[in-house]
C-alpha positions in Angstrom: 117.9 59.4 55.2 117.2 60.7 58.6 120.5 62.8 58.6 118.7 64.7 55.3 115.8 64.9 57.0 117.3 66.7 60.3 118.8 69.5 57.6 115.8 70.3 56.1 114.1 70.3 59.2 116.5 72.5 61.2 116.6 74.7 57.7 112.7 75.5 57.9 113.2 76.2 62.0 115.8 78.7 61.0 113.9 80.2 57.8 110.8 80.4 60.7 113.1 82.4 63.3 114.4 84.9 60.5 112.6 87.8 61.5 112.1 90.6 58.4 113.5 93.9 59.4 110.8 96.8 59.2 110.8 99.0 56.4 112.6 102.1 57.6 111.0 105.5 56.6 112.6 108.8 57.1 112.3 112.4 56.3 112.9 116.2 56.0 112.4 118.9 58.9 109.6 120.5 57.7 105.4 120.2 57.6 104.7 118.9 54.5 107.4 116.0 54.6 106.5 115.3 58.4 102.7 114.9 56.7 103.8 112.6 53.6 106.1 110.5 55.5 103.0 110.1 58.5 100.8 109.1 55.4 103.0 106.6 53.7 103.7 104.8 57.2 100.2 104.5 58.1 99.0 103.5 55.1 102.0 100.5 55.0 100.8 99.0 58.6 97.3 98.6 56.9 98.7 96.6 54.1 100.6 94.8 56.6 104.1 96.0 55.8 106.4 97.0 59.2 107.4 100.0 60.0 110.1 101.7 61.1 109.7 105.6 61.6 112.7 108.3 61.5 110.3 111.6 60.9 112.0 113.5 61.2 115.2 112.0 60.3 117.1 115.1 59.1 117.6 117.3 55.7 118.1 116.9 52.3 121.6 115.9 52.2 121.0 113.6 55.6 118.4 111.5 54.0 120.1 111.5 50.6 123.3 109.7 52.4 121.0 107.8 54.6 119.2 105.6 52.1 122.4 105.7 50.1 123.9 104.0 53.1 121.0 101.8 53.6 120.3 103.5 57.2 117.0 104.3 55.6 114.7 102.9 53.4 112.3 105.1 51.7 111.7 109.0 52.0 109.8 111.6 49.9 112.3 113.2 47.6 111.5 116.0 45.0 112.7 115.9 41.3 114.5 119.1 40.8 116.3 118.5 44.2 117.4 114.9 43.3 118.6 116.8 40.5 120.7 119.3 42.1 122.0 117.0 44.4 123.8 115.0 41.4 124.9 118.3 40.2 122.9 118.1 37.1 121.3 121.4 35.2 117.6 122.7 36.7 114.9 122.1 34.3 111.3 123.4 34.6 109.9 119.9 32.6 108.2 118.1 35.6 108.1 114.3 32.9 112.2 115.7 32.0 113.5 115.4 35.3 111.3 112.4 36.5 112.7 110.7 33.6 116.7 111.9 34.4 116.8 111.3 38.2 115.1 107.7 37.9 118.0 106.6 35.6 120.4 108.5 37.9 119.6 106.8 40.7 119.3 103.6 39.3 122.8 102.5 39.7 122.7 103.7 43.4 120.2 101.1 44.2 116.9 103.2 44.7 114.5 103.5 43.0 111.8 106.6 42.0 108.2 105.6 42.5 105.6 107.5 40.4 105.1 111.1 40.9 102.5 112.0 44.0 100.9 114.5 41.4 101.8 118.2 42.5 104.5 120.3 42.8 106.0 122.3 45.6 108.3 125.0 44.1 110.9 127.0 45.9 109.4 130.7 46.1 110.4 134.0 47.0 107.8 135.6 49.8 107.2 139.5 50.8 104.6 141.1 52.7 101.9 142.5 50.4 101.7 145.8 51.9 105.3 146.3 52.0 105.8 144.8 48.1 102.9 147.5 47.3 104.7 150.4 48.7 107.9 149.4 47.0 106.0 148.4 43.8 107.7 145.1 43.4 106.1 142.1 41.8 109.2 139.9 40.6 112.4 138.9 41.9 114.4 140.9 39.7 112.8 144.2 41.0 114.3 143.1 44.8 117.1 145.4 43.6 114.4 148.7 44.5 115.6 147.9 48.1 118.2 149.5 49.8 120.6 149.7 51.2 120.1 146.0 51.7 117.8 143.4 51.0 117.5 140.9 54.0 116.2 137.6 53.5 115.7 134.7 55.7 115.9 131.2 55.0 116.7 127.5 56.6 120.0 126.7 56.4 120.1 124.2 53.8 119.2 127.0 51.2 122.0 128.5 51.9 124.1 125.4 51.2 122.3 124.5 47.9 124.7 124.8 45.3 122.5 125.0 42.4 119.2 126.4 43.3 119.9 127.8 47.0 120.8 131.2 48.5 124.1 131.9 46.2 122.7 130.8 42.9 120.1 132.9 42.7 122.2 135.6 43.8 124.2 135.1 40.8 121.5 134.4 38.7 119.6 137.9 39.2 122.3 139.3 40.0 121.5 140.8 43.5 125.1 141.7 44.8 123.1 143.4 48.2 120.9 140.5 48.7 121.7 140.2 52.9 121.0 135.9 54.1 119.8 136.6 57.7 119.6 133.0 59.5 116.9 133.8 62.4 116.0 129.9 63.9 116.1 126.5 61.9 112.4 126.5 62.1 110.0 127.8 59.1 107.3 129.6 61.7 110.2 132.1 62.8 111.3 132.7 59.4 107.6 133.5 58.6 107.2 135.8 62.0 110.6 138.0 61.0 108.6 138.2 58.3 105.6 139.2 60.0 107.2 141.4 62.6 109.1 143.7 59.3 112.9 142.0 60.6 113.5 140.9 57.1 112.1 142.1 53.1 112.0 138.9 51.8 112.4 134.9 52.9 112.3 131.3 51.0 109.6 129.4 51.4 107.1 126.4 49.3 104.2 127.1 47.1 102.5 124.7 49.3 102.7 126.3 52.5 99.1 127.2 53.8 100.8 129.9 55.9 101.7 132.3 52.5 97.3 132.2 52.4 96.8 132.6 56.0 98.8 135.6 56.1 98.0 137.6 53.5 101.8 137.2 51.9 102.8 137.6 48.2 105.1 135.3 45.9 107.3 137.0 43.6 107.5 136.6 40.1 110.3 133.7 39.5 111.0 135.9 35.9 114.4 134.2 35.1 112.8 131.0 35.6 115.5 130.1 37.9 113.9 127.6 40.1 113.8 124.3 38.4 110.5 122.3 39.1 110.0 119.8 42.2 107.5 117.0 42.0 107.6 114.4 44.8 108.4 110.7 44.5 108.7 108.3 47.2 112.5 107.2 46.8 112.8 103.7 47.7 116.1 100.9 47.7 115.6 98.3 45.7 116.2 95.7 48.1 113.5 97.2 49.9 111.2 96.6 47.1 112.4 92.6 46.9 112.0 92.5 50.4 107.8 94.0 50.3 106.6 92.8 47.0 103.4 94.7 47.7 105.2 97.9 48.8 104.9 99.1 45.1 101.2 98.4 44.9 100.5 100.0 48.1 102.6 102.7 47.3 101.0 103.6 44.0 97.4 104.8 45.7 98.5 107.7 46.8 99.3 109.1 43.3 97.2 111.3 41.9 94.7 112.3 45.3 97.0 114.9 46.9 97.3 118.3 44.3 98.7 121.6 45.3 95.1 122.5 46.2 95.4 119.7 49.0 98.8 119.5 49.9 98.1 123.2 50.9 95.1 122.3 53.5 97.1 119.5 54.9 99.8 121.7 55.9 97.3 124.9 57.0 95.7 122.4 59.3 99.3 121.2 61.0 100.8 125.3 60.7 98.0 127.3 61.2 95.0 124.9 62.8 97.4 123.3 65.5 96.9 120.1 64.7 99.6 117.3 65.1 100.6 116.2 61.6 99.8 112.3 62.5 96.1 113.7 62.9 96.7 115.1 60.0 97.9 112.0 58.1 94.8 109.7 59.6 92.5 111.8 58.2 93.4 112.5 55.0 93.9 108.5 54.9 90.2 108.1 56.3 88.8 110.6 54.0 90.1 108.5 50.8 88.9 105.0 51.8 92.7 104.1 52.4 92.4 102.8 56.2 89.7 102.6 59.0 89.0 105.3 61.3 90.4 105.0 64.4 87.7 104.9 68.1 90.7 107.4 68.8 91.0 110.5 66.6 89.7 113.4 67.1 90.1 116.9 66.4 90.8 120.1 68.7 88.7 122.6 69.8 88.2 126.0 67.2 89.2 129.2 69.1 88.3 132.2 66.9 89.5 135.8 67.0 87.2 138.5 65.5 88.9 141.1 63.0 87.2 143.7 61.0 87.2 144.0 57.1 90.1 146.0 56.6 92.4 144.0 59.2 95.0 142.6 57.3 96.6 139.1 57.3 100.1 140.2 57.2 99.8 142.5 60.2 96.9 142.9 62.7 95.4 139.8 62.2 98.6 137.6 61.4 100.3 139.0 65.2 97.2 138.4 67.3 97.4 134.3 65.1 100.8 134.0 66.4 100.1 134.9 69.8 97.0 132.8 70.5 98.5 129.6 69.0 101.6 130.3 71.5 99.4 130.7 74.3 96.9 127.8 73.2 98.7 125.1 72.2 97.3 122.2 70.1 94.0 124.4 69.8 92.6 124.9 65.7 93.4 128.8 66.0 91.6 131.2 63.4 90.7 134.2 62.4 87.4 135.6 61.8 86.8 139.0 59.7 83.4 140.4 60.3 82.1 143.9 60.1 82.0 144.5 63.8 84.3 142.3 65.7 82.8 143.8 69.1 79.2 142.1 68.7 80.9 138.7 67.5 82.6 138.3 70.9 79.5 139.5 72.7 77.3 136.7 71.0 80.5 134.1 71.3 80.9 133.6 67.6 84.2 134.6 68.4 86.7 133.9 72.1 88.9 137.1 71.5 88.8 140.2 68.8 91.0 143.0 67.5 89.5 146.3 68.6 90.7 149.7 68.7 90.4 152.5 71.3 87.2 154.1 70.3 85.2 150.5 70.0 85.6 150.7 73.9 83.3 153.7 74.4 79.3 154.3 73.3 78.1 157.5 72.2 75.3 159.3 74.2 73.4 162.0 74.4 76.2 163.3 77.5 79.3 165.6 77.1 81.6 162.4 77.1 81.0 159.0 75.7 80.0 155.9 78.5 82.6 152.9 78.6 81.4 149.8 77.3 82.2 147.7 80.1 81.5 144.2 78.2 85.1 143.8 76.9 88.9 144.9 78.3 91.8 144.9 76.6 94.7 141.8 77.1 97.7 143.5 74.7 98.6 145.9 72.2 98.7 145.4 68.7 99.7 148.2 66.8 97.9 152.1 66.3 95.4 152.4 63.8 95.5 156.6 62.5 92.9 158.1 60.6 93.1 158.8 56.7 90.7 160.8 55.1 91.2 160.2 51.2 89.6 162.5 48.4 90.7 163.1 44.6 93.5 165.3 43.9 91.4 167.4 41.6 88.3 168.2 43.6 87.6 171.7 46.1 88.2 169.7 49.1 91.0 170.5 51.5 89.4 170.1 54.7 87.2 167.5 56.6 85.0 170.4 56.5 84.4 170.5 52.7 83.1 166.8 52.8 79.1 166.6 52.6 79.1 162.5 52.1 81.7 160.3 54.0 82.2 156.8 53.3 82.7 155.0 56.5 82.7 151.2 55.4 80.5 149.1 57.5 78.9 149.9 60.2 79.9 149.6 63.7 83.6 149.7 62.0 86.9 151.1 63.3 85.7 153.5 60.9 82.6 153.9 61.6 82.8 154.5 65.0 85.9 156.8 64.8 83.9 158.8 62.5 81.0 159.3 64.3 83.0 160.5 67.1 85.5 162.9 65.6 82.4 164.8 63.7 80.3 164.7 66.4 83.2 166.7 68.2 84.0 168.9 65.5 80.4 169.7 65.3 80.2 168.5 61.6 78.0 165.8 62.5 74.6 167.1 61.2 76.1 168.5 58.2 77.8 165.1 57.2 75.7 162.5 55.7 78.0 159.2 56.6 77.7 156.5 53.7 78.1 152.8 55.1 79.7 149.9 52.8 81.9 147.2 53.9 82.7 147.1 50.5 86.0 149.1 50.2 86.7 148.7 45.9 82.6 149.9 46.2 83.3 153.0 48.1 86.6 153.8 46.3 84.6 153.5 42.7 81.8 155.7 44.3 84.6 158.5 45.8 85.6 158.3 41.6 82.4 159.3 40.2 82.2 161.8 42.8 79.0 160.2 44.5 81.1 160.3 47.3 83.3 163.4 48.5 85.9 161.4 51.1 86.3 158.4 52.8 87.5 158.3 55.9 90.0 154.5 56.7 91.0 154.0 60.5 94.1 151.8 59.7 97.6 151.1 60.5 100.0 153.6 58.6 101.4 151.7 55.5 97.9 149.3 54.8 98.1 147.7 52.0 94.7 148.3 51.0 95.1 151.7 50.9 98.6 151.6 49.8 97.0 150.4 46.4 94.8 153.4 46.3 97.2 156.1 46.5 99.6 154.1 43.5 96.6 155.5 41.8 98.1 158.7 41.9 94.3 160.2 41.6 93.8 160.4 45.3 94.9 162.9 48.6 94.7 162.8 51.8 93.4 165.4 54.1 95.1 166.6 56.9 93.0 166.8 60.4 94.4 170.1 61.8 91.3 171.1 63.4 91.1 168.1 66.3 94.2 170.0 67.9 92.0 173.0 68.6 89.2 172.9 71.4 88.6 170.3 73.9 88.3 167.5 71.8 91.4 165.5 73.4 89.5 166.3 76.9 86.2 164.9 75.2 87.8 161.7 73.4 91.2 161.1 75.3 91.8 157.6 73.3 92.2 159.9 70.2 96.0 160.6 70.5 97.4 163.6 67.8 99.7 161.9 65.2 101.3 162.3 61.7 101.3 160.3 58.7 105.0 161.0 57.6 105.6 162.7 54.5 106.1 160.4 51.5 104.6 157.0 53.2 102.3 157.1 50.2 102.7 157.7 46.3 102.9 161.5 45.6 102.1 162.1 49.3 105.1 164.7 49.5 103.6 166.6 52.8 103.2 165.4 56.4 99.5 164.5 57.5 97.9 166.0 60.3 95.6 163.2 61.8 95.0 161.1 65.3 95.4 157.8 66.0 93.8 155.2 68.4 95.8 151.6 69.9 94.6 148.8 68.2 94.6 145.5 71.3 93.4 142.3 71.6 90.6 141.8 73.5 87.9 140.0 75.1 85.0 139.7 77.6 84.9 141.5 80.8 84.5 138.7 83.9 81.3 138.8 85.4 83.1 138.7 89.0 81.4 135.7 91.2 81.3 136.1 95.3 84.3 134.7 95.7 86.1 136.9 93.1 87.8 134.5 91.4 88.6 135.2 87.8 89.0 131.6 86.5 88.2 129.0 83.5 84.8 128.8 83.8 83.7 132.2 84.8 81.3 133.3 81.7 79.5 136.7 80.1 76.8 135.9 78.5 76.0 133.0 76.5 79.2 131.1 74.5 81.7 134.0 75.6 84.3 133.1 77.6 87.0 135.2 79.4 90.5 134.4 79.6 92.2 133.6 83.3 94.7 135.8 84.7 97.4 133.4 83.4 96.0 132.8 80.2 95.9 137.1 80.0 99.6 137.5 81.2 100.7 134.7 78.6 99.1 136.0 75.5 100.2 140.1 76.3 103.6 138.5 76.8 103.2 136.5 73.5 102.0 139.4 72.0 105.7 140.8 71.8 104.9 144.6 72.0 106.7 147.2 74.0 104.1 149.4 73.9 102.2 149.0 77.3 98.1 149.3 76.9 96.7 152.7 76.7 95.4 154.3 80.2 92.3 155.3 78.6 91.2 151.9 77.9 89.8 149.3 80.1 92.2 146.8 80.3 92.2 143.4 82.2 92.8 143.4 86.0 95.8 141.7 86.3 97.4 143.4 83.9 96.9 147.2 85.6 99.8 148.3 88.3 99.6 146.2 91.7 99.7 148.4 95.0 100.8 146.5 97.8 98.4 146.0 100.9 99.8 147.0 104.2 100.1 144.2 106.5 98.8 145.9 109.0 95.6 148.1 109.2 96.7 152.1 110.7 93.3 152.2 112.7 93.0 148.9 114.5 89.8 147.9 115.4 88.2 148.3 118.8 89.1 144.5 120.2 92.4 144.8 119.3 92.4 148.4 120.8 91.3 146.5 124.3 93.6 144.0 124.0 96.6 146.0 123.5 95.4 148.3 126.5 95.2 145.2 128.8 98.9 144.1 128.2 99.7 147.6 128.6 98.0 147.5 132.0 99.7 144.1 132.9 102.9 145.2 132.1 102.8 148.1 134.3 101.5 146.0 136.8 104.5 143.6 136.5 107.0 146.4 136.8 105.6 147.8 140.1 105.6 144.1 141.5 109.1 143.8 140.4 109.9 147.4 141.6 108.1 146.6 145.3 110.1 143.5 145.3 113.3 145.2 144.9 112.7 147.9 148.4 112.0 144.8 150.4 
């Protein structure tokens, strides 16, 4: 009796030492599984399940094998990839291949948990202006570009066998389509993008980036990309192990749509914040766990951009740089009709300005620098287009009697004012001020207006989309190379719009262009001279430090040094180097070098005198 009652005893000492491995959670490389995989572990430790995070722990095919294994316990897998993966056909039915890959898996041991409830398709991504100019709006109408079409991707859509890089080359049959692998990270995918390295590149339908900058998804036409809902993928041991897992589990379906999967990852890509942030609050926000005494959220740095700047270009460029130079800052952009008054009044820390926002118009010969702002790095050139209907009278800038402008205090605006003022067409020209562009371009129709006059970057998409009208000029400003109008407005620099950059625009374009910079308030210098942190203009704007200025120009990644008609920041102008030494001394050190002149002399006769004796 005692001897039974030793084994059960030394059984439940051994049951009570057993300790319960965590449950192991892994996933892909990118945001939006870093985000889902933050979510599901956070939410386990508040229902008491241990936790083990791998995040990331690798891609597709190194998770896949992973929780095959049993290295790995659960990770967020999506439907039409579990699919591929097993070499089955592509489907488009979301409940089809929820249904397939669940009994697929089965005998593997793991298990699909119910759908999360949105789906995150493979897309195709081009810049909108450039997809305007080349009037594509599918996939199958990639084959307008030649001789080449250069696409970026991650690596594992290139390996994909049945909806990667080589399948849908087949599929659409795109014999010139050109993979061009630029980093394994998404962001430097999106900036060849950006920066015009590559036409097209792979990305998610949930990516808050294709929003932020302006970008346009082609047209899937063939319907070659299957559909991909996400499941958590989970072994079945690991269930037996957690009986609540499933439970626990099964609150998160349903609460995260496209809609929101889309912030969550614009908050992480474009906002700066750290994805476990992220996670908490999303979690917090849906009554799942308790706030923690410790989150928090970063500081909001805006940059001011007028109406017509565009996502894809101006504004997307300055984006980039700022959240390289401010890292973990919430980094956005802010379009208002006059980005110069919005960094005066600190709404915004930085704005995109052009050449002629730098001067003020007066009643003098030449216009008075605005001292309140300097330029940090170049951006691009903005040139001036002067659009009117094919059909009308007008050819020159002379024929126009009312000029839409857009809003006032614009790029436009501005440059407007000053190029008639110097022509001396000012008086005659009655400038019309909308910041509605669609407005002015249905008023320049029914011939209530007879031009308008866009100071943007050649190619914008904006007004890309107005000359596919095929209704529409542009006028050619010959007359600003005659006269002292370069003497007057230096920062106006003679250019040409090249001949067929627009639809039917056969001819080249006369016209002037202005650098377009980054740019922000002027240091109010304090007795020491110290440009740092805390020195302040005015009330909520805050200059940059010389190191925070030399980081974002470099970030900034143009070749292009800044304009020398334009104010720019101190330590960003050419450095002489001080003598060491001043070439009129002053008159102490004049005495002092006399007197050991003296008593050198006087030395040398002692010595000489000493010698005769």
């Amino acid at each position: 009796m005692k001897k039974l009652f030793f084994c059960f005893a030394l059984s439940f000492i051994v049951m009570g030492c057993t300790k319960i491995e965590p449950l192991h959670i892994g996933s892909k490389e990118f945001t939006e599984q870093l985000i889902l995989a933050e979510i599901i572990a956070k939410l386990l430790e508040h229902e008491n399940i241990p936790v083990k995070r791998s995040i990331p722990f690798g891609d597709t095919f190194a998770n896949l094998e992973a929780i095959k294994n049993g290295d790995l316990d659960l990770y967020v897998e999506y439907n039409g990839t579990g699919l591929s993966m097993l070499g089955q056909p592509p489907t488009n039915d979301g409940d089809k291949a929820f249904a397939e890959v669940k009994k697929l898996f089965k005998p593997l041991g793991l298990e699909w948990l119910n759908r999360l409830g949105f789906s995150n398709d493979y897309v195709l991504i081009m810049r909108r202006d450039r997809a305007l100019a080349l009037k594509i709006s599918k996939i199958s109408e990639l084959v307008k570009i030649t001789p080449n079409i250069r696409m970026s991707m991650e690596p594992e859509f290139l390996e994909r066998p049945l909806d990667g890089f080589m399948a849908l080359q087949r599929r659409y049959g795109l014999r010139n389509l050109l993979p061009i692998l630029v980093d394994h990270s998404k962001s430097a995918i999106y900036q060849a993008l950006l920066d015009g390295k590559v036409d097209v590149v792979e990305g998610f339908a949930t990516e808050g980036r294709i929003e932020d900058f302006g970008l346009m998804i082609l047209e899937d036409d063939l319907a070659f990309f299957p559909v991909y809902q996400p499941s958590p993928v989970v072994r079945t041991d690991a269930l037996e192990r957690f009986p609540n897992l499933r439970s626990a589990l099964q609150k998160l379906v349903g609460i995260i749509d496209t809609t929101t999967m889309r912030q969550l990852n614009r908050e992480v890509e474009s906002e700066g914040q750290d994805y476990k942030t992220v996670a908490q609050a999303f979690l917090v926000k849906h009554h799942l766990i308790k706030e923690s005494i410790h989150s928090y959220k970063s500081e909001e740095l805006s940059i001011a951009a007028g109406k017509l700047n565009e996502l894809g270009r101006s504004i997307g460029k300055a984006l980039r740089a700022t959240r390289k130079t401010f890292p973990g800052r919430r980094v956005k952009a802010l379009q208002v009709a006059d980005p110069l008054q919005a960094i005066l009044n600190g709404q915004a820390r930085l704005g995109i300005l052009s050449a002629e926002t730098f001067f003020n118009m007066t009643d003098d010969f030449l216009p008075v620098q605005n001292k309140s702002v300097e330029a940090i790095g170049v951006i691009g050139n903005r040139m001036a287009h002067i659009v009117t209907l094919r059909d009308n009278n007008v050819t020159t800038l002379k024929d126009i009697e009312k000029l839409g402008v857009g809003a006032e205090n614009s790029a436009s605006d501005r440059s407007a004012n000053m190029i008639l003022t110097s022509l001396g067409l000012l008086k005659k020209t009655e400038l019309i001020r909308n910041d509605d562009l669609p407005q002015q371009i249905k008023a320049l129709k029914q011939q209530k207006l007879d031009g308008i006059l866009l100071m943007v970057p050649l190619g914008h998409e904006q007004l890309t989309a107005i000359m596919n009208q095929s209704i529409f000029k542009l006028l050619s400003l010959k007359e600003w190379q005659e006269g002292n109008h370069l003497i007057r407005f230096p920062f106006f620099r003679l250019a040409r719009i090249p001949a067929n950059t627009y639809d039917q625009q056969s001819n080249i374009i006369e016209t002037v262009s202005t650098q377009m910079v980054l740019a922000g308030p002027t240091p109010i210098e304090e007795v020491v001279g110290n440009r740092g942190p805390a020195t302040v203009i005015g009330i909520g704007s805050q200059p940059l430090s010389d190191s925070l200025t030399l980081q974002l120009s470099k970030e900034l990644g143009t070749n292009e040094k800044l304009d020398p008609a334009l104010p720019s920041a101190d330590i960003l102008k050419p450095q002489t180097q001080a003598l060491s030494k001043q070439l009129n001394p002053s008159r102490t050190e004049s005495f002092v070098n006399l007197l050991i002149v003296i008593a050198l002399f006087f030395f040398l006769h002692l010595f000489l005198i000493g010698r005769k004796e």
